[in-house]
Every structure is written in C-alpha cells, then in structure tokens.
N, C-alpha and C positions, 0 to 999 in steps of 0.2 A: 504494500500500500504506500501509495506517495502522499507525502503532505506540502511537499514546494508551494501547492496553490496557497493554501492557509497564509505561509508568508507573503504571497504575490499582494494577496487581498487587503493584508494589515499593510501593507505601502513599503512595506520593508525591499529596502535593496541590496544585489546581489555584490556589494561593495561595503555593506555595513557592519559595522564590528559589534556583535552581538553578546551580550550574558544569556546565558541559559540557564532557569532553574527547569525540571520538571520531575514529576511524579511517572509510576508506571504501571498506574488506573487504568490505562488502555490497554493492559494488556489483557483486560480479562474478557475482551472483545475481539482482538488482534494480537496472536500469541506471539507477534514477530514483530509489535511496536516497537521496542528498546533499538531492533535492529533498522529499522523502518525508518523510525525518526529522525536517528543520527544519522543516517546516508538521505535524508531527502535535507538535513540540514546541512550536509558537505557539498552535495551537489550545489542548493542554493547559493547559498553563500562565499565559492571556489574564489570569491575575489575578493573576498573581506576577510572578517578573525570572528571566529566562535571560540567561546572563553565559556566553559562551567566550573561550578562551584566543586574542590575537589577535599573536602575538610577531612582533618581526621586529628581525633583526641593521644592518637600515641607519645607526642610530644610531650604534652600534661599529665596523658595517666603512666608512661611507663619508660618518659627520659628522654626516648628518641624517635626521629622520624626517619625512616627509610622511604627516600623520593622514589625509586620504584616499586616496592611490596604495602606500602603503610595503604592500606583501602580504605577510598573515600566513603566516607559515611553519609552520603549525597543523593542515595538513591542507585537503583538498576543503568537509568541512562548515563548519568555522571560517570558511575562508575564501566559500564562499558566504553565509553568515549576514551576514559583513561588507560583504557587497555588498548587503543588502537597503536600503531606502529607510525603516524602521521601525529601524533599529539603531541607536546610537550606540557611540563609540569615545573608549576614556578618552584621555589624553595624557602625563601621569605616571605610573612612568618611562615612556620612550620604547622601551625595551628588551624592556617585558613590558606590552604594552597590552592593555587586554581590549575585546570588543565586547558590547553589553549593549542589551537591551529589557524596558521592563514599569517597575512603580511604583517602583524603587531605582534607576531609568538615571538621573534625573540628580543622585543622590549622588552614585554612583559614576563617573559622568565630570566630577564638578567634583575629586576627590580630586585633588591636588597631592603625589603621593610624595617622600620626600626619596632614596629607595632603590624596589627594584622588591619587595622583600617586606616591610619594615621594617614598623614600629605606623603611619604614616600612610600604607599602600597600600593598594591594594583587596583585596588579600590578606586584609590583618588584617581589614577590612572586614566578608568573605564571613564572616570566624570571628566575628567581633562579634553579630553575625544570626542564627547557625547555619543558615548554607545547607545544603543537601545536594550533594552531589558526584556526579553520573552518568557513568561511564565506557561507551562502546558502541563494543565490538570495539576499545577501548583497553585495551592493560594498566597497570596501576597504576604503573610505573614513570616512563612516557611521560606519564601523563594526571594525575597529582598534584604540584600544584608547591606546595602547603603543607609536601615535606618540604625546599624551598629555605629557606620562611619559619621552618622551626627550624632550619635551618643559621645561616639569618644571624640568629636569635634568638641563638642559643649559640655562635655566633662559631667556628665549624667549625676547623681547624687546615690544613685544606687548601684554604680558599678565603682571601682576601684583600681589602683595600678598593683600589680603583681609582678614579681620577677620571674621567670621558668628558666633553668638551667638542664641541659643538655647534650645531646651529640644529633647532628646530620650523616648519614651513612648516602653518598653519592650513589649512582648508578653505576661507577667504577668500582665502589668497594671502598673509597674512600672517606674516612671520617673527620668530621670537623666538630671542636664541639663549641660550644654558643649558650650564649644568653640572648633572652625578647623578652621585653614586656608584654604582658598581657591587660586588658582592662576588663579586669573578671565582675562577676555578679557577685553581690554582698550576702551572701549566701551563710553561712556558720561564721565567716568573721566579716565583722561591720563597723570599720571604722572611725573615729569620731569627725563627725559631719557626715558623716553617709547615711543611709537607711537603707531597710531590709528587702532583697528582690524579692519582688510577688508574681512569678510566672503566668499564674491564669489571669490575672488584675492586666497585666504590660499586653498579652493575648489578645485579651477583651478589648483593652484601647487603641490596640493597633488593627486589630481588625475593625472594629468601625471607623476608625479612619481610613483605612485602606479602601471600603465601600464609598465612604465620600470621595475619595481620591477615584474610584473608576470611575464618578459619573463625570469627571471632568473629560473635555473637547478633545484632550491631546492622549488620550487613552482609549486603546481600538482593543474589540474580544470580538471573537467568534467562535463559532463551534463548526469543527469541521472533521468528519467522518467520524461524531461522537468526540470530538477532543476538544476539551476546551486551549483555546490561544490566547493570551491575554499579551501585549507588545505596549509599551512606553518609553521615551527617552528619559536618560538619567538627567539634564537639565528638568524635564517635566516633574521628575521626581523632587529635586528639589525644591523648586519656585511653590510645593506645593506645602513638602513638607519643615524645610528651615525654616519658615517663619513662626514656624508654633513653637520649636523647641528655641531656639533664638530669645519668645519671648518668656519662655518658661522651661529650663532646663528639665522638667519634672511631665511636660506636655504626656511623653507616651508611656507613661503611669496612671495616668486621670483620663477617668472614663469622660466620655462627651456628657453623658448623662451627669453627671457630678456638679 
C-alpha cells in the first residue's frame, strides 16, 4: 500500500525536511504498514531529510549508549527506519537521539548537544530550517517533543538540571565516555523552587491545547486508507505555543479549565 498521496495532499514537498513521529495502529488493518510507510516516505521525500525520533533510556538506566544496538523506544516505525542501511543516527545527547536520511543527515548527526533540547540540538536545528512535523496515528502529545524544547527554553519549575555520566560505545567498537545534562522531571527529588511532576495533570493540558492548536489554519489532517496524517510547521508550532509558556512558565501544567 502506498501512502505518497496523503503527503501530496497535506502540501508537503518532495524537498522538505521532515520529523516523523508515528504509531503502528495501522497495522492491524495492513500487516505491512511499518514496511509500507517508511518506503512511501523515502520514495516521497528522495530530495529532502526525514528525521525520526530515535530515544532510548540506556544512557540513564544503565550508563551507556551503544549508537548501533541501544533500541529506540519510538515505536515499530522508528524503530525499523533505524535499522535501515541508508539511515544515520545522531549521538548527542544520548538520551534523545534521532535517526535521519537525505541532504541534512550529516549536519544533523555531527550536532554535539550540550543538552537533548537546548540551542545546540537537533531540536533547535529542525526549528532553524523550519521543518515540518508529520504525526501518523500519533497524537500530539506522544509525537511533539519541541514542547520539551520550550520547557527547557523557559526553564519549567517542575523539571530540573541533572548530570548523567557515562560511556558512548561507537559503531566501531569504540568508547568514549561523557557527561550531559539532563532536565529531568521532579519526580522523588524536588528541589527548592521547583514543584512536583504530575504526568496525567501536564497530559490533560497539553492535550487540550494541542486540540486548540489543530483547529488553527496552518495545521492540515486527513485520513487516508484508514490512517490518520496530521502535518504542521515547527514555526506554526511555535507562534502558537511560546506565547503561553513565555507568559507563564507553568502554562502546560494548568488545565484551560483552571
């Protein structure tokens, strides 16, 4: 099954440097989605950069990250993308690596983060460029981590700095070891000036934000052979959502309702 159209439809061009988050909901309709998706998104796109989310907790839980073996914890598609033999995989931070093909791969995997969202991530990167963002059968919740990069823009009150020490194990066999900050959740230790993360509370606010944020103009969804595509620019994402946090660092903690 080809999905090329779906992107034709949302405006997207086959020049555009894309994020992908998505889900693999569709496969319980199309057992060959995972494989389906990712080659109707390389065909489209042969002349721009697809970039997904390639995270994985090995860093934090267990010292170190191995750039070829550590599995993204991203999902079926992520994580087959990352197994292709055309992909590359960034290495800073360790915490929130992404996987990337096409004419930006190797900017974006030379990027040395000092932080996983900070001004020198690929985070900031994707906004520099103005990527666009495709979500499929992902909700916005799950699938947007530039609204991490204005927490740790605006220095959130409920997350914190952290240091993590470790090693990088190369694709060579080679070891490096390193320190990054992390700006973790306040979780068992909650610093003084900070307050306590409340996951389903930040959930709850960011998903109705996120419903407000798709009825705006510059935010295209369809549904196409059963899959949902949701497509926005990371400027759209902004202009939409910096001014709330901007005017209240505590914005995506407080329900609308509140």
């Amino acid at each position: 099954m080809n999905y090329q159209n779906a992107f034709n439809q949302m405006g997207l061009k086959s020049t555009d440097c894309v994020y992908v988050a998505s889900s693999s909901l569709s496969c319980f309709w199309n057992p060959k989605f995972v494989e389906n998706i990712t080659e109707s998104l390389l065909e489209y796109f042969k002349y721009g950069t697809i970039v997904m989310p390639a995270f994985s907790s090995d860093f934090r839980q267990h010292g170190s990250f191995d750039v070829a073996n550590s599995i993204s914890i991203c999902g079926k598609v992520a994580e087959y993308f990352r197994s292709l033999s055309c992909v590359s995989r960034s290495i800073f931070s360790p915490l929130h690596t992404v996987c990337c093909t096409g004419k930006l791969s190797d900017i974006i995997i030379s990027k040395r983060a000092e932080s996983s969202y900070g001004s020198t991530s690929v985070f900031s990167l994707l906004k520099d460029v103005d990527a666009s963002v495709i979500l499929i059968d992902c909700s916005f919740f799950d699938g947007v981590p530039f609204i991490n990069c204005l927490e740790e823009q605006y220095q959130v009150p409920y997350r914190y700095w952290k240091k993590l020490s470790g090693k990088i194990i190369y694709c060579n066999g080679e070891i490096e070891k390193t320190d990054i900050m992390w700006f973790a959740k306040c979780l068992d230790l909650i610093p003084q000036g900070c307050i306590q993360f409340d996951a389903i509370h930040r959930r709850k606010c960011l998903t109705e934000l996120g419903i407000q944020f798709y009825s705006e103009k510059t935010v295209k969804s369809l549904i196409y052979n059963r899959t949902k595509f949701v497509s926005f620019k990371i400027s759209s994402f902004y202009e939409f959502f910096e001014p709330l946090i901007a005017a209240d660092n505590s914005a995506f903690v407080r329900c609308i309702a509140d």
